[in-house]
N, CA, C and O atoms as a Tinker XYZ file with bonds, in Angstrom:
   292  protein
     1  N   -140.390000   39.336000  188.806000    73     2
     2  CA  -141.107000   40.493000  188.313000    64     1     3
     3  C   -141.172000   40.364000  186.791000    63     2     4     5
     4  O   -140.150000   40.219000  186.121000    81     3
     5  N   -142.385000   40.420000  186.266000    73     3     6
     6  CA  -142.376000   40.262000  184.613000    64     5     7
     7  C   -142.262000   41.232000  184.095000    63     6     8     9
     8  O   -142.338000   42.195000  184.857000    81     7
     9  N   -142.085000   41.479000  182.976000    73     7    10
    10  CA  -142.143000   42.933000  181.640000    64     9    11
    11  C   -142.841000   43.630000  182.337000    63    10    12    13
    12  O   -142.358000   44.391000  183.176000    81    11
    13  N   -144.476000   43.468000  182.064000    73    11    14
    14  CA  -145.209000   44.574000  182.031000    64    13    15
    15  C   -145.101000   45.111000  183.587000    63    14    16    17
    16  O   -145.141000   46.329000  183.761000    81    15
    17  N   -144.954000   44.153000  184.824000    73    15    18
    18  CA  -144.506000   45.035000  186.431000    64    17    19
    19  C   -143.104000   46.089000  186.013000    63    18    20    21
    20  O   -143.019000   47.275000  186.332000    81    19
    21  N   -142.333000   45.500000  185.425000    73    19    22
    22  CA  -141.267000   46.318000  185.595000    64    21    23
    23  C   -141.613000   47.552000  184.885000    63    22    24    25
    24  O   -141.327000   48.687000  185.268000    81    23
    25  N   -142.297000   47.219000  183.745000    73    23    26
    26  CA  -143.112000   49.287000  183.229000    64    25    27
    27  C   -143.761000   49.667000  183.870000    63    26    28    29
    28  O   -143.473000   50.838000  184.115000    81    27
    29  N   -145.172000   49.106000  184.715000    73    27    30
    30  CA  -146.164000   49.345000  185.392000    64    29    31
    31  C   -145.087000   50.104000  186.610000    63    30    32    33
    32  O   -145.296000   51.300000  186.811000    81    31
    33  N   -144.183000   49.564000  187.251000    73    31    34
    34  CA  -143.252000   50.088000  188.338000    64    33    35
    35  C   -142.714000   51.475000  187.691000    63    34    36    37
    36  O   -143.022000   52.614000  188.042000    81    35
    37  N   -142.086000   51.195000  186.954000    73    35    38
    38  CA  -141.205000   52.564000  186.014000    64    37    39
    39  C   -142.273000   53.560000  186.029000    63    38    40    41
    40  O   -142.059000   54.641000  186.577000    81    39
    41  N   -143.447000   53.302000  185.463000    73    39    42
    42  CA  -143.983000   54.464000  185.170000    64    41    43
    43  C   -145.070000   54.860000  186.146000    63    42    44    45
    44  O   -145.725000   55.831000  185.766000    81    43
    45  N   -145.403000   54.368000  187.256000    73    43    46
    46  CA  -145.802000   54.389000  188.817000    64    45    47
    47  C   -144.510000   55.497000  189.260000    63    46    48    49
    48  O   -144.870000   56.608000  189.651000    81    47
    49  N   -143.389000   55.272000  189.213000    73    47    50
    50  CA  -142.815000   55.803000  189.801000    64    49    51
    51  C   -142.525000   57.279000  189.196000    63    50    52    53
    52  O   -142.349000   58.143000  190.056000    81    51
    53  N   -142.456000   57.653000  187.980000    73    51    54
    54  CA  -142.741000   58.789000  187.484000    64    53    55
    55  C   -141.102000   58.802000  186.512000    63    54    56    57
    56  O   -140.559000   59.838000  186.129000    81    55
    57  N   -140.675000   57.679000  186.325000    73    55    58
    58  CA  -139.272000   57.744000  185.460000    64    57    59
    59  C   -139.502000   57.135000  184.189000    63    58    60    61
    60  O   -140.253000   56.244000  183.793000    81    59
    61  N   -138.035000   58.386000  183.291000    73    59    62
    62  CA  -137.702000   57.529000  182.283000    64    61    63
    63  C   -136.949000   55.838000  182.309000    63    62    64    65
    64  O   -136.706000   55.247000  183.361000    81    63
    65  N   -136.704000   55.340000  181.086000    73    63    66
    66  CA  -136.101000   54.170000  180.984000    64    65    67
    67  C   -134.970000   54.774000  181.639000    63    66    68    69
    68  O   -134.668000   54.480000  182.796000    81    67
    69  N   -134.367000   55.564000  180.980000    73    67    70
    70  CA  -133.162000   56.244000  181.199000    64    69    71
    71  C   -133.015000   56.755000  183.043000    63    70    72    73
    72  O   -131.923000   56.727000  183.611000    81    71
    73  N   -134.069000   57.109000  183.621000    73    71    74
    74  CA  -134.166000   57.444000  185.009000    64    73    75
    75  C   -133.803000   56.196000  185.814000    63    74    76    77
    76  O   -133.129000   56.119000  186.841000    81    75
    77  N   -134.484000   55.119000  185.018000    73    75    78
    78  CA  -135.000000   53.683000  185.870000    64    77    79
    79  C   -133.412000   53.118000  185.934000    63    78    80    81
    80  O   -132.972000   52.505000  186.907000    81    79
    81  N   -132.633000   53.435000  184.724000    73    79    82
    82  CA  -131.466000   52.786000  184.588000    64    81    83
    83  C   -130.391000   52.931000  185.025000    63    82    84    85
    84  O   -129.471000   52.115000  185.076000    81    83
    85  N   -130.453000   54.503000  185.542000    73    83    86
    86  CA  -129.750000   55.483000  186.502000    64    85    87
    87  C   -129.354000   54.448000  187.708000    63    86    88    89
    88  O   -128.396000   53.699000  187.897000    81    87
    89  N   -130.645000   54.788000  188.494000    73    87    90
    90  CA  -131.244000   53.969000  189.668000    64    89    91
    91  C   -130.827000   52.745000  189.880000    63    90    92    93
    92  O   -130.654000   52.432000  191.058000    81    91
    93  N   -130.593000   51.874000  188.969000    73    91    94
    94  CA  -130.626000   50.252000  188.848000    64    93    95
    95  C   -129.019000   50.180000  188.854000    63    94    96    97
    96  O   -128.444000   49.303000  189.499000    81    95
    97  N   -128.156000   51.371000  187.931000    73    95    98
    98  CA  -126.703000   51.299000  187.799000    64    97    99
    99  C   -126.324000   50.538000  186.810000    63    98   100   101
   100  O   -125.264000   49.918000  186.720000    81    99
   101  N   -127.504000   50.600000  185.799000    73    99   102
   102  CA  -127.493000   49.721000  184.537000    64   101   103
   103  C   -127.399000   50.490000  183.187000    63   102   104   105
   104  O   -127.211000   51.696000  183.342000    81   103
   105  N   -127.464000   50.184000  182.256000    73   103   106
   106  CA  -127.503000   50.875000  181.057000    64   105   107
   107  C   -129.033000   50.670000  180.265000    63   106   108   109
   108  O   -129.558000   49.568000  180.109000    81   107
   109  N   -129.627000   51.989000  179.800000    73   107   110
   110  CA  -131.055000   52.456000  179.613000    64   109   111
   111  C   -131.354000   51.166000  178.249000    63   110   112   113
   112  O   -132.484000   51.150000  177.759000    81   111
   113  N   -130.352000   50.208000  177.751000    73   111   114
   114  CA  -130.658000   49.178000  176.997000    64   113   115
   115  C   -131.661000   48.187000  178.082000    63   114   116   117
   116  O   -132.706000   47.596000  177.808000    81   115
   117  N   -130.992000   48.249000  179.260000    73   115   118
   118  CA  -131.081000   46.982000  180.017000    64   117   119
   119  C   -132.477000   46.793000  180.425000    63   118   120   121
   120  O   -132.999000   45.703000  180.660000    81   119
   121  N   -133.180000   48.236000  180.505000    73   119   122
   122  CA  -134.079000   48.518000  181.271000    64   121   123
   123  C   -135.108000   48.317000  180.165000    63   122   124   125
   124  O   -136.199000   47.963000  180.611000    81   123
   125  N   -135.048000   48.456000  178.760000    73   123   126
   126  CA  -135.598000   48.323000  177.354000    64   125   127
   127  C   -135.748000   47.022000  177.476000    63   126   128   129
   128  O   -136.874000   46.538000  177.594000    81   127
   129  N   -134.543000   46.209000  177.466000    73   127   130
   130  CA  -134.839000   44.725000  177.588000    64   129   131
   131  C   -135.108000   44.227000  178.587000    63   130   132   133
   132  O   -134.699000   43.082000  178.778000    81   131
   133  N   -135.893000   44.894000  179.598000    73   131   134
   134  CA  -136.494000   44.105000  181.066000    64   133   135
   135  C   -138.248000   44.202000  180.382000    63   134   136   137
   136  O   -139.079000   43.299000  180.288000    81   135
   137  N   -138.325000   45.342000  180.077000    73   135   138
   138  CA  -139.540000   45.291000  179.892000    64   137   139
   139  C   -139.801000   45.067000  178.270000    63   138   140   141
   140  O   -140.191000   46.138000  177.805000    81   139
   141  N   -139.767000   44.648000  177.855000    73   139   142
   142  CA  -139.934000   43.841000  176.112000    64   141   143
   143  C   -140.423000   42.196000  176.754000    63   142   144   145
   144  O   -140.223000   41.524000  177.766000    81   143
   145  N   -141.225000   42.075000  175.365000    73   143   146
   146  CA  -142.237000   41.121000  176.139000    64   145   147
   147  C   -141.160000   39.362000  175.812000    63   146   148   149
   148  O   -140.513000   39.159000  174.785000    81   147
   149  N   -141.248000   38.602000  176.721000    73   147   150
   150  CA  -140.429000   37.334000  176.533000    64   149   151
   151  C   -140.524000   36.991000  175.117000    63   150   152   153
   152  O   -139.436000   36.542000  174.757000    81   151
   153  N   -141.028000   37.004000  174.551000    73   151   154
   154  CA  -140.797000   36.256000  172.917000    64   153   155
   155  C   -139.676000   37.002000  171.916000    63   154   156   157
   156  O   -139.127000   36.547000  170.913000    81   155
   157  N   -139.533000   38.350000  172.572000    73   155   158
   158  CA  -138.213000   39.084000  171.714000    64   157   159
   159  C   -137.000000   38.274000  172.567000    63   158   160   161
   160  O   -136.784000   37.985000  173.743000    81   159
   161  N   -136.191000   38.041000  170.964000    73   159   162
   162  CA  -134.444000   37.792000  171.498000    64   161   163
   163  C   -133.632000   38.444000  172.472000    63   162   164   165
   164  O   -132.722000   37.886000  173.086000    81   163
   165  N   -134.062000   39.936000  172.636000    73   163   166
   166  CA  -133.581000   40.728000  173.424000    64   165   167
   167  C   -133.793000   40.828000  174.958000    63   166   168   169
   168  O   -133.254000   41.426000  175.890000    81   167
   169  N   -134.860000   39.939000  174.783000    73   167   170
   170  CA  -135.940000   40.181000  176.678000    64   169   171
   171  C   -135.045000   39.492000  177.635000    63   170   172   173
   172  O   -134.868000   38.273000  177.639000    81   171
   173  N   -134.410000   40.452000  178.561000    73   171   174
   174  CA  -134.023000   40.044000  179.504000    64   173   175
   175  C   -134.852000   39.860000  181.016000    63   174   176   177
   176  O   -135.734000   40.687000  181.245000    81   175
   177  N   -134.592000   38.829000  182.010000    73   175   178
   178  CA  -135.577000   38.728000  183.383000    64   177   179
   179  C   -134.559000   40.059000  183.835000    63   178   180   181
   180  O   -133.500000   40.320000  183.266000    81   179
   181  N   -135.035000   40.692000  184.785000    73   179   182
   182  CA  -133.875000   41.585000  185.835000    64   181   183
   183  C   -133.755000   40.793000  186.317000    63   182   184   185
   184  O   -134.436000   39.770000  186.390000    81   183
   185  N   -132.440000   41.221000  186.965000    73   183   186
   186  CA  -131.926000   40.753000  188.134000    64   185   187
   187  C   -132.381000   40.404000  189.792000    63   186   188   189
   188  O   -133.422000   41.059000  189.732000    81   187
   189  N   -132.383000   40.088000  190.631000    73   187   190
   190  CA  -132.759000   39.983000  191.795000    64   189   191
   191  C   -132.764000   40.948000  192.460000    63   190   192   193
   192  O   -133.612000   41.465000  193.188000    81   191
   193  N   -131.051000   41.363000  191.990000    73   191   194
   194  CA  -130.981000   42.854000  193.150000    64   193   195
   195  C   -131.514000   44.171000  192.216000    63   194   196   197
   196  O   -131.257000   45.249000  192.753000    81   195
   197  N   -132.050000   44.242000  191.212000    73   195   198
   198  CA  -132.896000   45.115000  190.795000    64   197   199
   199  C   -134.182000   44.540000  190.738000    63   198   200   201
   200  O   -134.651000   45.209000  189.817000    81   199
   201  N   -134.959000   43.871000  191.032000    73   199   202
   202  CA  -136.225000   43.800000  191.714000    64   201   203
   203  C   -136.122000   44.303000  193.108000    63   202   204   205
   204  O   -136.959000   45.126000  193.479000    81   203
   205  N   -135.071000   43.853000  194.030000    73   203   206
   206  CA  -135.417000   44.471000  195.402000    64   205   207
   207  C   -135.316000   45.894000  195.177000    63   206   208   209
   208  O   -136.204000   46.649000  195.571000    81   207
   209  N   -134.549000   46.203000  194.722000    73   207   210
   210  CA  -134.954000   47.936000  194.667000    64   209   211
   211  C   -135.378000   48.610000  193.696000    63   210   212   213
   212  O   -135.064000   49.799000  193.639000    81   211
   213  N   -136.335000   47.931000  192.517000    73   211   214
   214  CA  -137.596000   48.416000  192.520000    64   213   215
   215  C   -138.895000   47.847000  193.206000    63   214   216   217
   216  O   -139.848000   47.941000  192.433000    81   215
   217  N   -139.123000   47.463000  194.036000    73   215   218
   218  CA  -139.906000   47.114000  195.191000    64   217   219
   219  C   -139.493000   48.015000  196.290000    63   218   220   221
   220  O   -140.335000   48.556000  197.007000    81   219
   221  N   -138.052000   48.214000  196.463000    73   219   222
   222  CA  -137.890000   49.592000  197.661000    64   221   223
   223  C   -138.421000   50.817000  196.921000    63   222   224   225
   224  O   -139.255000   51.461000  197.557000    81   223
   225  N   -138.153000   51.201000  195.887000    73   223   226
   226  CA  -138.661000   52.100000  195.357000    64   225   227
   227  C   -140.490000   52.227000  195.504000    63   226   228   229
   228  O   -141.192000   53.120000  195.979000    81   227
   229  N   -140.723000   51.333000  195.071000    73   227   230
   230  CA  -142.061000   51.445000  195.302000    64   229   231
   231  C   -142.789000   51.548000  196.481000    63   230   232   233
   232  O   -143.918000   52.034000  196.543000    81   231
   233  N   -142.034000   51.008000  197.607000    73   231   234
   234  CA  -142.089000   51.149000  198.947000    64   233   235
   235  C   -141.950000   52.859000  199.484000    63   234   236   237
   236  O   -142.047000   52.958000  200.707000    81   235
   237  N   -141.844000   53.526000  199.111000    73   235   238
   238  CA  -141.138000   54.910000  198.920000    64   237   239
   239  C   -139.707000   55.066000  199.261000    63   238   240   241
   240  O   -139.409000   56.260000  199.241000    81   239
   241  N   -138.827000   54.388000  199.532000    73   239   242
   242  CA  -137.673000   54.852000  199.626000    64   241   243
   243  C   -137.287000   55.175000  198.283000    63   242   244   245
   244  O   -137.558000   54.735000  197.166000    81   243
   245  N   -136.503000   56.167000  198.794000    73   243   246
   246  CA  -136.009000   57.793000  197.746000    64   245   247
   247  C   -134.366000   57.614000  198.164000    63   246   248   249
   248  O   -134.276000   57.864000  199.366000    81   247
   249  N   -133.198000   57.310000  197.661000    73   247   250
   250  CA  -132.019000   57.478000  197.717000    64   249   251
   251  C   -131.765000   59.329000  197.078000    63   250   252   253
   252  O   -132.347000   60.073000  196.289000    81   251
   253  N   -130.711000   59.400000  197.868000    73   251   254
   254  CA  -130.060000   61.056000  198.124000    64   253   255
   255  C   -129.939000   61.626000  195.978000    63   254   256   257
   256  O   -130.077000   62.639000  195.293000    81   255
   257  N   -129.682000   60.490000  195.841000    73   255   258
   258  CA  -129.578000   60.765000  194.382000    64   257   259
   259  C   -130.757000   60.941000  193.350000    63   258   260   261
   260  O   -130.493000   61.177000  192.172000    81   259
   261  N   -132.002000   60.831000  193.773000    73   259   262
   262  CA  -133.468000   60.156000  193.038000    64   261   263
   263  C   -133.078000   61.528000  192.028000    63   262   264   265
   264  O   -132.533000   62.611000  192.241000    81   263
   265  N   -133.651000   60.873000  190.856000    73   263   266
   266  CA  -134.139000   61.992000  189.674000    64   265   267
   267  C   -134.874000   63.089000  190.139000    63   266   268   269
   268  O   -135.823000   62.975000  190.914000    81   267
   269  N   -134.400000   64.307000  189.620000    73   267   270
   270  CA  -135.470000   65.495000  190.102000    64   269   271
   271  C   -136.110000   65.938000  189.050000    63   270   272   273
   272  O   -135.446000   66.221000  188.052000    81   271
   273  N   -137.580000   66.099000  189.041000    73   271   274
   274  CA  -137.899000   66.735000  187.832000    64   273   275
   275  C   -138.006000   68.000000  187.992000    63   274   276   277
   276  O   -137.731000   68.711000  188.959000    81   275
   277  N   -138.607000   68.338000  186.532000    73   275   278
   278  CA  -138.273000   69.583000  186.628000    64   277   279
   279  C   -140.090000   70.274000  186.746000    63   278   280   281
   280  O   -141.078000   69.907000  186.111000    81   279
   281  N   -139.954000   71.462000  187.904000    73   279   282
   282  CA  -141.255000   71.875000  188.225000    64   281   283
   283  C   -141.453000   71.226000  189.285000    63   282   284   285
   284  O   -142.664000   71.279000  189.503000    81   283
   285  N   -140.810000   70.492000  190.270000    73   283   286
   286  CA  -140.935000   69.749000  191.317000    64   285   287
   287  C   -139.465000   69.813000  192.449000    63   286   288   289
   288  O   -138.283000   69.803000  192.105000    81   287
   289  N   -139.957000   69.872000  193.679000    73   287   290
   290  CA  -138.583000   70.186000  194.504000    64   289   291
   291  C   -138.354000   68.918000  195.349000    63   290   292
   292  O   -137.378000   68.842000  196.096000    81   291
């Protein structure tokens, strides 16, 4: 999954970095450096097991924990 899928995903799905990072069980840096484009020092690939579940995510599975916004039940 490259940079711009992993924002295109994030923000498909209706989350912050900070939401996405929740989710992943990562820290809201990590999720900054997934999506920063390969030529920064900082750009990290994700991981494997955070591609599969942002692909479940996108799939609609919703874990008991998903972000709630606010104005929405």
């Amino acid at each position: 999954m490259t940079h711009t899928e992993v924002r295109a995903a994030r923000i498909a799905l209706g989350l912050t970095p900070a939401d996405l990072a929740k989710m992943l069980d990562v820290g809201t840096q990590t999720v900054t450096r997934m999506e920063s484009t390969p030529d920064r020092s900082k750009h990290r690939e994700p991981a494997v097991r955070m591609v599969r579940l942002i692909r479940a995510y996108l799939d609609g599975h919703r874990p008991a924990d998903w972000p709630k916004k606010e104005g929405k039940a």
